[in-house]
N, C-alpha and C positions, 0 to 999 in steps of 0.2 A: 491783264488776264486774257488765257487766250480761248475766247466762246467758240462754241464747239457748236455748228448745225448739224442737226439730223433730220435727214432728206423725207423721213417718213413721219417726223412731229410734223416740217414746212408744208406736205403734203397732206396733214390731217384735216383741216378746215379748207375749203373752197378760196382760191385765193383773189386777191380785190380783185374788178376789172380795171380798166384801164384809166378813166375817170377818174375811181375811187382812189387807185394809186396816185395818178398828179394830185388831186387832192389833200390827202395824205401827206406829200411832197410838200408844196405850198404851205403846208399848215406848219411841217416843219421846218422849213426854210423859216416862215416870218417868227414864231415862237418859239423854236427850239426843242428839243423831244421832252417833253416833261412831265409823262408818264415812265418809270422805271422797266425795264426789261427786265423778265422771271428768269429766274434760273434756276439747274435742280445738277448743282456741281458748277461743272464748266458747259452744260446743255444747255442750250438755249429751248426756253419751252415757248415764251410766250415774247412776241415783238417782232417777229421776222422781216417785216415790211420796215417795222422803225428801223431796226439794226442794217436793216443794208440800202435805207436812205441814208442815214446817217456816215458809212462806210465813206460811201461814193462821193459824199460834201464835204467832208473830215468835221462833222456836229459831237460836240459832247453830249452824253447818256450816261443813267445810272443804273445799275444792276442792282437786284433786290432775290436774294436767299429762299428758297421755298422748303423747308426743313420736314416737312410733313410728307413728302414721297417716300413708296419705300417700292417701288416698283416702276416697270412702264405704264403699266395699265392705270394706276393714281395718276399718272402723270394726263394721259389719257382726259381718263374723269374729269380732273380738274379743267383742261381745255374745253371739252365739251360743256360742263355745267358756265364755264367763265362764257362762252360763247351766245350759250340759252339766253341769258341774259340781256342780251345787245339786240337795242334793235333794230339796228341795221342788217341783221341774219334775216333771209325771207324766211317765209311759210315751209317750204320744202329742204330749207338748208336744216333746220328748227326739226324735222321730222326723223332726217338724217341720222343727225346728231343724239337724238331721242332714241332712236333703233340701235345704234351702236353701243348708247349706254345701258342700256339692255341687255346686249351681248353680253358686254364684258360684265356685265354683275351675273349675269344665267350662268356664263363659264365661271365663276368664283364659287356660285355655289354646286354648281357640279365636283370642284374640286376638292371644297370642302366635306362634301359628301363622300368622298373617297376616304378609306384610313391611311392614315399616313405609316410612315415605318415605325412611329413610336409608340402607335397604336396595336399594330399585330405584334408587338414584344410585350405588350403586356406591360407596359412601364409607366403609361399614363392611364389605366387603369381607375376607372371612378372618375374620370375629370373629363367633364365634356369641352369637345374643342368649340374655342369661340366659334361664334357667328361675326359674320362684316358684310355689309352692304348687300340685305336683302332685296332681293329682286322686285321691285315695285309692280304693279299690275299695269296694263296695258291704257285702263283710262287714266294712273296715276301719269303715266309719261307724257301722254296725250296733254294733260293739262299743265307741266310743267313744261311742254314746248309752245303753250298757249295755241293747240291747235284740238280739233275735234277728234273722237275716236274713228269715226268714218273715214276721217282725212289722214292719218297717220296709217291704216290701213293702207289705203289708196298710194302712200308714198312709198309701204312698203311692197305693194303689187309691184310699183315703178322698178323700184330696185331690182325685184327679181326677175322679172319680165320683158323690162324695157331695153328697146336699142340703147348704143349711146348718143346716137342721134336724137331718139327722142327725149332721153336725159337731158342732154344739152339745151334742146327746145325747152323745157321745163323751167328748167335753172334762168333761162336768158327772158322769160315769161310770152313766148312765142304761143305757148300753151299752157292752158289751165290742170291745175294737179287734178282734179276730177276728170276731164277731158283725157288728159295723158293714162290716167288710169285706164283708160277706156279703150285706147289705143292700144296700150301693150298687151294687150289680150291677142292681140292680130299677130301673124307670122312676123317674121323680125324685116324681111324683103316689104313685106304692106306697109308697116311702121316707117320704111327708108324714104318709100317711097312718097306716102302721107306727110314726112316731114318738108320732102325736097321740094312739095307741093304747094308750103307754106301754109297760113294760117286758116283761109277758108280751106284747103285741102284736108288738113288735123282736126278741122272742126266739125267738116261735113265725114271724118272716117269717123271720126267719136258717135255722131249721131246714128249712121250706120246700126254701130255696134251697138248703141242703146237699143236701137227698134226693132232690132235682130233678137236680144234679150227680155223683150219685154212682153209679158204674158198675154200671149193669145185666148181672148173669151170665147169658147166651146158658140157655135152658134147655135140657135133653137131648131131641134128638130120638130118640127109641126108634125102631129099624125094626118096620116093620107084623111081624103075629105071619103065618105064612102058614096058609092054610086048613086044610093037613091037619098043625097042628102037635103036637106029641108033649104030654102030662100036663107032663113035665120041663120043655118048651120055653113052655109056659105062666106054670109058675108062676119060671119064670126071669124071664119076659119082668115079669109081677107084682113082682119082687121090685125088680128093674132099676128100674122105674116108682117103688117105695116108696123107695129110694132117690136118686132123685133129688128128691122132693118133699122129704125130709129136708134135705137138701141145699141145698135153693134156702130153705126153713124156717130153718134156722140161719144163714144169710147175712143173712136178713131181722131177727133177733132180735139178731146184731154190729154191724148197722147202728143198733137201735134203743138199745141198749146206749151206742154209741160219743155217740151224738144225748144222751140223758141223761148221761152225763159232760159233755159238754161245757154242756147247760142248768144243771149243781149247781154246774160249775164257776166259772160265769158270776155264779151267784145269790149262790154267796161272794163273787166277788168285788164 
């Protein structure tokens, strides 16, 4: 049979690194490929690393029929949901993949919300068009990528926002998906720049950006003390003042606190 790659299925998922691939390799060197490659006709959907180790070493492989596509976007789906599942996907691949399936179910029902031409003829008349693969909510994706709603957010800021430099750092785990979030917020030159800096550089822009966003407590305006004010009303007025310095003092030290948990955080992970 003659399997058919398409450059834009092999480019749908993130592809191994370099490790992952000898690995890969070795595994099929010593046991042979004995997972089936998908197929949807003569398209190769699912095995692309098997099928062109395989190639290169002349390994036999079996091909396995996916009869249930009737589309690219199935095809799609299926990759993406086959992928959710693995856990060897990071955090942020898992969010990706979650965003995209989203897409393509929003644009299905976009489309189906349109009439179709059998509809303005009046032909199907009384019959409502199906429904297929309602758009799930935002925390339903979130949990089927096994990640937080906060964090699917955050990966979606990435997407829209981010250099591809700081993508990249993302992906390679240079930088935290909360951090990076944080970062793309910055001019796309600050982000270059931040990344070329390396990891305290990304870490100290993210914090940056935190303390820049983080709400400032109004200080106390004390009333003036008046001219002929009493001993009492002095050291009131004194003490009133020392309190509020305290005050604005230990806000500024939660803040610094909260900034270092999340640097140690980061540095573990």
């Amino acid at each position: 049979m003659n399997i058919l790659i398409k450059e834009e299925l092999r480019a749908y998922i993130d592809p191994l690194t370099a490790d992952e691939h000898a690995a890969l390799e070795r595994s099929l060197l010593t046991e042979g490929c004995r997972d089936a490659l998908v197929l949807w006709g003569n398209v190769l959907v699912d095995g692309h690393n098997r099928y062109g180790i395989c190639q290169q070493h002349g390994l036999p492989f079996n091909t396995v029929q996916n009869t249930q596509f009737q589309s690219m976007d199935d095809v799609y789906l299926w990759m993406i949901d086959n992928h959710l599942g693995r856990r060897s996907v990071s955090d942020f691949q898992r969010g990706v993949l979650a965003l995209r399936k989203k897409e393509i179910l929003s644009q299905r029902q976009e489309e189906l919300a349109v009439p179709s031409q059998a509809d303005t003829t009046g032909s199907q008349e009384g019959i409502e068009r199906p429904k297929k693969d309602s758009v799930p909510s935002r925390e339903s994706m979130a949990r089927t990528a096994r990640l937080s709603s906060t964090t699917l957010n955050q990966i979606e800021k990435i997407q829209k926002s981010a250099a591809p430099e700081l993508v990249k750092a993302v992906k390679t785990g240079t930088i935290s998906i909360n951090a990076a979030a944080a970062v793309a917020t910055l001019p796309e030159e600050k982000q270059v720049e931040a990344v070329a800096g390396g990891k305290k550089e990304l870490r100290e822009a993210a914090r940056q950006v935190r303390q820049a966003k983080a709400p400032r407590k109004p200080s106390i305006d004390l009333p003036p003390l008046p001219e002929d004010a009493s001993p009492e009303q002095i050291e009131i007025h004194r003490l009133q003042k020392l309190v509020a310095e305290l005050v604005e003092e230990r806000d500024q030290l939660k803040k610094k606190v909260q900034n270092l948990t999340i640097a140690l955080s980061e540095a573990r992970g």
